[in-house]
N, C-alpha and C positions, 0 to 999 in steps of 0.2 A: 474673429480676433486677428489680428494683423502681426507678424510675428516681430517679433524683440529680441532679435538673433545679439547685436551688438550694441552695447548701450556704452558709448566713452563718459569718463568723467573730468572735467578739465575744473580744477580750480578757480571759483569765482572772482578771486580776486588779481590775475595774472592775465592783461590784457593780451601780452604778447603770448601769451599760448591760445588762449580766445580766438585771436586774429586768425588762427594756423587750421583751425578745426572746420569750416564750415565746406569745404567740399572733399570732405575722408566720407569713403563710403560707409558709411554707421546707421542704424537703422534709427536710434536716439542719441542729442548727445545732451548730456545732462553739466549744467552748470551747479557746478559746488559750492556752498556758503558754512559747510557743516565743518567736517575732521578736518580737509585741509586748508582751510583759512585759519590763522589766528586770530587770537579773540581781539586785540588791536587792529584787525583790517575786517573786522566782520559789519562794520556800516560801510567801508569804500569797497567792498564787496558785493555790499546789497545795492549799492546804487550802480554798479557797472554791471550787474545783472539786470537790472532794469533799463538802463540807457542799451543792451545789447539787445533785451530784447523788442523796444520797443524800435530800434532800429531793424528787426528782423521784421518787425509788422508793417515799414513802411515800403522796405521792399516787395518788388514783384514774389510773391510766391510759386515756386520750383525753377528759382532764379539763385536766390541765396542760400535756400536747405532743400532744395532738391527732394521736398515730398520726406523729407526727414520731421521726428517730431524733438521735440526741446523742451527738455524737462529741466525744471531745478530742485536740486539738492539742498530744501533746506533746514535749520537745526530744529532739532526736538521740540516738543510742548513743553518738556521739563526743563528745557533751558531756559525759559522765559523771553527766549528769541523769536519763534516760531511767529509768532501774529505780525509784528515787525518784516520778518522777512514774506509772508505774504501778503501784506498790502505794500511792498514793493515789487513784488512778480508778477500776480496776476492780473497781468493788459493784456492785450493781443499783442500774441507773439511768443507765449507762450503756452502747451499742449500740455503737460502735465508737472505734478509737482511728486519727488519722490521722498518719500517720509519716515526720516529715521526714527529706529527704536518705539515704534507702539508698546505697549503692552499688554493691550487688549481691546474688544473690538471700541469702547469707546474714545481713544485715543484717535481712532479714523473717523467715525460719526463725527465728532468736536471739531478735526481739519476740514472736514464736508464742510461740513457749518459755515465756518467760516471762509469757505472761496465760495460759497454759493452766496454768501453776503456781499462779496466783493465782485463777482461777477456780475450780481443785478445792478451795481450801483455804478459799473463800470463799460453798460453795454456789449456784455460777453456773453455769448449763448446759454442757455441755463442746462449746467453738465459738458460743457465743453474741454473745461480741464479737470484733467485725469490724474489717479491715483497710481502714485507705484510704491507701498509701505515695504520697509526691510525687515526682515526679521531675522534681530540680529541679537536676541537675551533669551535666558529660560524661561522665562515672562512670558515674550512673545509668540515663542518654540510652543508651548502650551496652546495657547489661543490663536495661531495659525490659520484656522479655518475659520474662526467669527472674523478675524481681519479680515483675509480674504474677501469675504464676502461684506463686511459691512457696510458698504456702500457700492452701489451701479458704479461710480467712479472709478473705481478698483481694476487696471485693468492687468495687475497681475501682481506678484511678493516676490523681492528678493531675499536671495539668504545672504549674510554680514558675517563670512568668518572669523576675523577678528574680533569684531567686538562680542562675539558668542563664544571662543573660546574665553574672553575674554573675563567675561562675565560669569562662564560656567565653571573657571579654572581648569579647564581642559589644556593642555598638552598640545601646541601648537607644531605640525611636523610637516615637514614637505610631501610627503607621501600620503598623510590625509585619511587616514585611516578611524579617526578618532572624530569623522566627520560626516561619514558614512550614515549613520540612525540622523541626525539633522538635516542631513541635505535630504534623504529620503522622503522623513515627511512634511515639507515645503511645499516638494513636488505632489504628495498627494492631496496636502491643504490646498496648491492650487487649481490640483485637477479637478478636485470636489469643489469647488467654489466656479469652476470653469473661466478660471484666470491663467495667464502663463508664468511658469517658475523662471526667476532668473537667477545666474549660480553667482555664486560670492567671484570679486575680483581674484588672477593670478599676480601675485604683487611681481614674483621677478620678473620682468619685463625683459631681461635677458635673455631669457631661458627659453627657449623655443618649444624643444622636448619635452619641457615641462608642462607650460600652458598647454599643447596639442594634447596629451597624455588624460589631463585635468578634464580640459574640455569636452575630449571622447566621453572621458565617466560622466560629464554632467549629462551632456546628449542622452545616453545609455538609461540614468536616472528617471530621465522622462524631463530635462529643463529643457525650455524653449532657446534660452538665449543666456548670455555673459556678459557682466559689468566687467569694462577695458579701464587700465588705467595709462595705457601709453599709445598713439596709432599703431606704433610696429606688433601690434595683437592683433589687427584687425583684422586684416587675409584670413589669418589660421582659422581663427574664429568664424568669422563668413561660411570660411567651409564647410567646417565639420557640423554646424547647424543650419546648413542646407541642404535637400532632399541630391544627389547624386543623380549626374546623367543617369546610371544604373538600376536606382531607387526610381527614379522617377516612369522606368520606363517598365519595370518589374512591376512597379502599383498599377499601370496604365492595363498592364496584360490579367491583373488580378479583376481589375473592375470589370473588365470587358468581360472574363471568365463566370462571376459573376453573376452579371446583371442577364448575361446569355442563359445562365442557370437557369433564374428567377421566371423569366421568360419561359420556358416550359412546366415551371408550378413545380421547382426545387428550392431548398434552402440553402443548397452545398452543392461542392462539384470540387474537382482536384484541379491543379494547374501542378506540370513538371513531379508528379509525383506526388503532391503534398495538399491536406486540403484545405477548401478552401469555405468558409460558411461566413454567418455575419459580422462578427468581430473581425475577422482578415479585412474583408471589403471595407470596412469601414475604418479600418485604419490606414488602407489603401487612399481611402477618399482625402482623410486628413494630410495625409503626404501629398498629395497633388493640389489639396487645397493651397495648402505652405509654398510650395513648389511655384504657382501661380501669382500669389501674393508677394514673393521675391520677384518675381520674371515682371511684375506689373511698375514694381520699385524701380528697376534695374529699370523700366522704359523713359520712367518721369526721370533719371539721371542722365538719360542720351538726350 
């Protein structure tokens, strides 16, 4: 699974923000046609997502996205927008489609559906475009893990705090405490589903202390990665969901420790005092896994 450290979100309908985004180092950047369009520019929205991205197909690839994938954001099943907005998206040029408010796993089986109809019909690889579903209602909070998984597409769930405080009548607070039991189990629906968690956007974009703070707890959580909604997020972000000179060289002495075990017909062995058996190792490996996967990104951008 290839990590989703940073996912921007640029409004589909605002060409000159469009123009701004394709060489910020983002791991996705996800065009919007949902919450921030209005419902008056939601057809001049859908057709400048699709002139964008069939101009992204014609270009050289890791020329204009630089090994980045491009997803779009678009509106619900229940808005009756949804089939509209993808038989505008799904050409080349586009890697995944991220999908508000499921409510349960048939809500993602029915969008399967229908980009695998539009893929055969469109000479697009079968399974090519990817699933990224939000879960962002008590609805969804519930059925988390049939999402997850209900489709090979799936290649990870975001959490949508607003619209799930939203929905749940929760208490909407900068400090986030009241979000704690939801973001938790996100991240385990999409460990069990062996998907990656992405955390809900930091809206103040200001706030530097804030989003770093935010961020660390999602890391901590067990998320993979963070929906952006401004570039000036992107550094903090990058970092804190990236393995550390430190991490990466602490994992490197754990495996070697390790696999030297294994090697004389052990299970376990200590490294600096502390020990070490197959759960450590193997979350050693996932950290260098990651670690590798960034460092292979970061070559296709040189």
């Amino acid at each position: 699974m290839e990590p989703l450290r940073t996912l921007l979100s640029v409004p589909g309908n605002r060409q000159n923000m469009i123009d701004k985004v394709w060489n910020l180092p983002v791991d996705a950047l996800v065009l919007d046609l949902e919450d921030s369009v209005p419902t008056s520019e939601k057809a001049s929205a859908r057709a400048l997502a699709r002139d964008t991205l069939a101009m992204l197909a014609r270009a050289k690839r890791g020329e204009t996205q630089k090994g980045r994938k491009v997803f779009v954001r678009i509106n619900s099943l229940a808005s009756g927008l949804a089939r509209e907005d993808l038989e505008a998206v799904i050409i080349p040029g586009v890697d995944g489609i991220s999908q508000p408010k499921p409510a349960t796993a048939h809500d993602v089986t029915e969008m399967a559906a229908i980009i695998a109809l539009l893929e055969q019909e469109r000479g697009i690889a079968a399974g090519h475009v990817r699933l990224l579903p939000w879960v962002e209602t008590a609805m969804g909070l519930l059925h988390a893990f049939e999402i997850a998984s209900a489709s090979p597409r799936v290649v990870g769930i975001s959490f949508g705090a607003e619209d799930f405080t939203l929905d749940t009548g929760m208490i909407r607070t900068e400090e986030g405490s009241e979000l704690l039991y939801p973001r938790t189990m996100v991240v385990i629906a999409a460990k069990a589903a062996d998907v990656v968690a992405v955390d809900t956007p930091y809206n103040n974009f200001k706030d530097e202390a804030g989003l770093v703070n935010e961020a660390r707890l999602a890391r901590r959580l067990g998320f993979g990665g963070k929906f952006l909604i401004h570039p000036s997020q992107i550094e903090s972000v990058n970092r804190i969901f990236s393995p550390s000179p430190e991490e990466i060289a602490h994992a490197r002495r754990v495996v070697d420790a390790f696999e030297a075990a294994v090697a004389q017909g052990f299970a376990s062995t200590s490294l600096d005092g502390k020990m070490i058996d197959i759960p450590i190792a193997n979350r050693a490996r996932k950290l260098l896994f990651v670690a590798d996967s960034i460092a292979r990104r970061r070559s296709e951008d040189d």
